[in-house]
Backbone bond lengths (Angstrom), bond angles and torsions (degrees), N, CA, C in turn:
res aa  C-N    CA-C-N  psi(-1)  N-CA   C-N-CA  omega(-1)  CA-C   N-CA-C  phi
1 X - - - 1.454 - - 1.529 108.39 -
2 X 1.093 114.31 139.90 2.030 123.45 -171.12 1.745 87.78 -125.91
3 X 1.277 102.64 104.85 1.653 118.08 149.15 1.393 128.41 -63.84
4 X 1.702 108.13 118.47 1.324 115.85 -160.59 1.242 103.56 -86.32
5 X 1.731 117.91 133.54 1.320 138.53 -177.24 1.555 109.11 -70.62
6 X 1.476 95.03 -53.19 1.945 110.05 -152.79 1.267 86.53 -158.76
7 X 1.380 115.54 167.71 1.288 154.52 152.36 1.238 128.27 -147.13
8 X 1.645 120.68 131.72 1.279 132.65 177.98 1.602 110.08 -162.17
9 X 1.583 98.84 148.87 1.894 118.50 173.89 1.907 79.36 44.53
10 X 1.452 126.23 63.83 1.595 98.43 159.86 1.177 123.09 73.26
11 X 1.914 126.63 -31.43 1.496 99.66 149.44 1.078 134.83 -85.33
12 X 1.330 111.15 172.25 1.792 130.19 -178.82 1.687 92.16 -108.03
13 X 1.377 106.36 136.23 1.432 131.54 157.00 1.517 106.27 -86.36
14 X 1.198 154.03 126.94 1.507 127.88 116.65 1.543 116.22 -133.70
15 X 1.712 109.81 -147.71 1.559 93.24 -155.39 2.016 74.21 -179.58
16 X 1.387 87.25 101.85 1.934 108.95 165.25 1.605 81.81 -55.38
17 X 2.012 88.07 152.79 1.795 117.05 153.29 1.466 74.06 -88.74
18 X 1.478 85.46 164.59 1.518 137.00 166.53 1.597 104.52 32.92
19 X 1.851 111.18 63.61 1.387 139.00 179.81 1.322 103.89 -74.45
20 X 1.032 118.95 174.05 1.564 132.67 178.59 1.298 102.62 -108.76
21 X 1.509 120.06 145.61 1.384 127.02 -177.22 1.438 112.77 -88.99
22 X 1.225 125.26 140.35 1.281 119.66 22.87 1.850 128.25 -102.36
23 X 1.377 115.37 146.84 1.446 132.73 -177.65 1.383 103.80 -23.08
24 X 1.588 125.01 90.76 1.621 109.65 161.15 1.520 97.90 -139.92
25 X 1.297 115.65 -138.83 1.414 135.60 -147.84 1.384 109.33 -155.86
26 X 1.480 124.48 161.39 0.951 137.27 166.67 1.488 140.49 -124.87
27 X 1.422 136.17 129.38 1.656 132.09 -144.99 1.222 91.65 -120.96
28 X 0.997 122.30 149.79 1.981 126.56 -176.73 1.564 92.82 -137.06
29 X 0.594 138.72 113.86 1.940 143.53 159.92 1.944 118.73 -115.56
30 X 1.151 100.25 65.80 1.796 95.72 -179.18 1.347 97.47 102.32
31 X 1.238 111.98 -132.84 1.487 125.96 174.51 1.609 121.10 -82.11
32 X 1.552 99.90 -24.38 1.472 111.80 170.80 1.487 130.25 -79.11
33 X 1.544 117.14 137.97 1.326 105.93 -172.10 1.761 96.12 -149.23
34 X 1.378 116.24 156.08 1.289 142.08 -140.89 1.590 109.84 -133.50
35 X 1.309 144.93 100.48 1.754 106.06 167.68 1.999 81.49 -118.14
36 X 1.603 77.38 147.46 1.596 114.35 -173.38 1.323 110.35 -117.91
37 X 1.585 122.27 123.02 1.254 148.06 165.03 1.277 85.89 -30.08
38 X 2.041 122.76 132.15 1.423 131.96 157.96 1.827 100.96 -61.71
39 X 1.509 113.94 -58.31 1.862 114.78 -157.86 1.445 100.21 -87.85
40 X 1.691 131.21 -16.43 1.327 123.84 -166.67 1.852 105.52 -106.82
41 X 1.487 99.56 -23.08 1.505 112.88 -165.54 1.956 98.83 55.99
42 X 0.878 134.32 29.93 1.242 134.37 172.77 1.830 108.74 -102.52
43 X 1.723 101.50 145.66 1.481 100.14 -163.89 1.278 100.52 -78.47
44 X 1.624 94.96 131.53 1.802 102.40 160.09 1.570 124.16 -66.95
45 X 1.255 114.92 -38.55 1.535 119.15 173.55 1.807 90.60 -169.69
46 X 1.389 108.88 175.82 1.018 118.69 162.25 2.040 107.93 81.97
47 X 1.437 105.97 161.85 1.647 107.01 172.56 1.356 115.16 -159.20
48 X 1.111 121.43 156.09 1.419 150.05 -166.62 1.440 111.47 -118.68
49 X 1.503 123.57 122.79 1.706 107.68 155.94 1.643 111.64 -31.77
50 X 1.595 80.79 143.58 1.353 81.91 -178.23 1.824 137.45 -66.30
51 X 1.418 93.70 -22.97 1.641 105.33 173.20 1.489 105.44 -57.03
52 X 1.434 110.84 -51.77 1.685 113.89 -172.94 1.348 109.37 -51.62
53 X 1.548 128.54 -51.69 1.062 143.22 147.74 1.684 117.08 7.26
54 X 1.797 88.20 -77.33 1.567 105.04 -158.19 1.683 95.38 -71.57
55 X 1.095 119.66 -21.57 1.805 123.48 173.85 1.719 109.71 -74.31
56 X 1.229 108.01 -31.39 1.833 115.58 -177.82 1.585 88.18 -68.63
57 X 0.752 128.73 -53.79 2.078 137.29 -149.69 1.408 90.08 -74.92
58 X 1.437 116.02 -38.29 1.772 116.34 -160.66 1.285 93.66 -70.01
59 X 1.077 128.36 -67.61 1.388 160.52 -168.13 2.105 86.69 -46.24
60 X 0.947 97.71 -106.40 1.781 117.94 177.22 1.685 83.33 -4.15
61 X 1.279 133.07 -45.18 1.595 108.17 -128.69 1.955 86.08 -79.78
62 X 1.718 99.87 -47.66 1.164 114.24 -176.29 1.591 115.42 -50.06
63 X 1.188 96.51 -37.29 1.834 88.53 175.06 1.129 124.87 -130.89
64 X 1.692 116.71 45.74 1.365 135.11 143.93 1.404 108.70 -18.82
65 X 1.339 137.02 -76.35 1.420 128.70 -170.33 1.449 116.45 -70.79
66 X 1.121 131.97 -13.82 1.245 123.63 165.94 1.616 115.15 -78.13
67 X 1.798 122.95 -23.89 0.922 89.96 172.69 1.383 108.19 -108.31
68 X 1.335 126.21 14.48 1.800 106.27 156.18 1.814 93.71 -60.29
69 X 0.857 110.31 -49.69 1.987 98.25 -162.21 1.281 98.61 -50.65
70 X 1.352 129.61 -59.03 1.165 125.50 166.45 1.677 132.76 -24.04
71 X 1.323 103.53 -57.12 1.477 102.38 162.04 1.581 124.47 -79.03
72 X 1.392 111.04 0.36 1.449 111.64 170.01 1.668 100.33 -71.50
73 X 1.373 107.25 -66.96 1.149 130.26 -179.76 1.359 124.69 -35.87
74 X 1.481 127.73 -42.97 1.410 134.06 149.33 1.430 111.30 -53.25
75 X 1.217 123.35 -51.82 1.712 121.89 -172.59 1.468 96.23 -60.85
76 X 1.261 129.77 -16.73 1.551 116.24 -179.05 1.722 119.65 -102.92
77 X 1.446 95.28 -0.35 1.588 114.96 -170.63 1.401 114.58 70.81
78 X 1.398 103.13 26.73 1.639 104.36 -164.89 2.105 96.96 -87.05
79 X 1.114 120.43 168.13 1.813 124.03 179.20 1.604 98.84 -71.11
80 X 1.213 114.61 126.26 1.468 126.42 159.70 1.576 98.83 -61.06
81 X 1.862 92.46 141.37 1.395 111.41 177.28 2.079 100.76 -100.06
82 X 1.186 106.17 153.37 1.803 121.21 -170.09 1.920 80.66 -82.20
83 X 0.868 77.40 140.76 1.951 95.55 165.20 1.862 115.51 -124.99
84 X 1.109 117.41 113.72 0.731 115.70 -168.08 1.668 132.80 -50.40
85 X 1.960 122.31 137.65 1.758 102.43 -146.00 1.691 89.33 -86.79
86 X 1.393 112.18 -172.48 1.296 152.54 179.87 1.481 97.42 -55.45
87 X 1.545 139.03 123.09 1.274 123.36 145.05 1.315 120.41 -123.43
């Protein structure tokens, strides 16, 4: 199960407990899905059209610190907090 961060324009944010390092995130758009470095914003595997993309990065930049807490917070099994989406 992947606990949803945010949502906006159709994507899904979330972020597996007990992820593999390194600290990022994950973008769901349709059938397509993305996980993005939390400190590099660089793709771990996976891709997104690119517009969705340039909205994941916008988004990410603004709430960089919520999702390191976020990934603190999973490494402790603690409930992911919603971060507010893109408008």
């Amino acid at each position: 199960r992947m606990p949803r961060l945010s949502q906006f324009f159709g994507i899904t944010i979330a972020m597996y407990y007990n992820d593999h390092a390194p600290p990022h995130f994950h973008a769901k758009y349709g059938d397509a899905e993305v996980a993005l470095g939390i400190e590099t914003l660089a793709v771990v595997w996976g891709s997104v059209p690119r517009r969705v993309q340039a909205l994941v990065l916008e988004w990410a930049v603004l709430h960089r610190p919520e999702l390191r807490e976020n990934w603190e917070r999973a490494r402790q099994g603690l409930p992911l907090q919603l971060i507010e989406p893109l408008d």
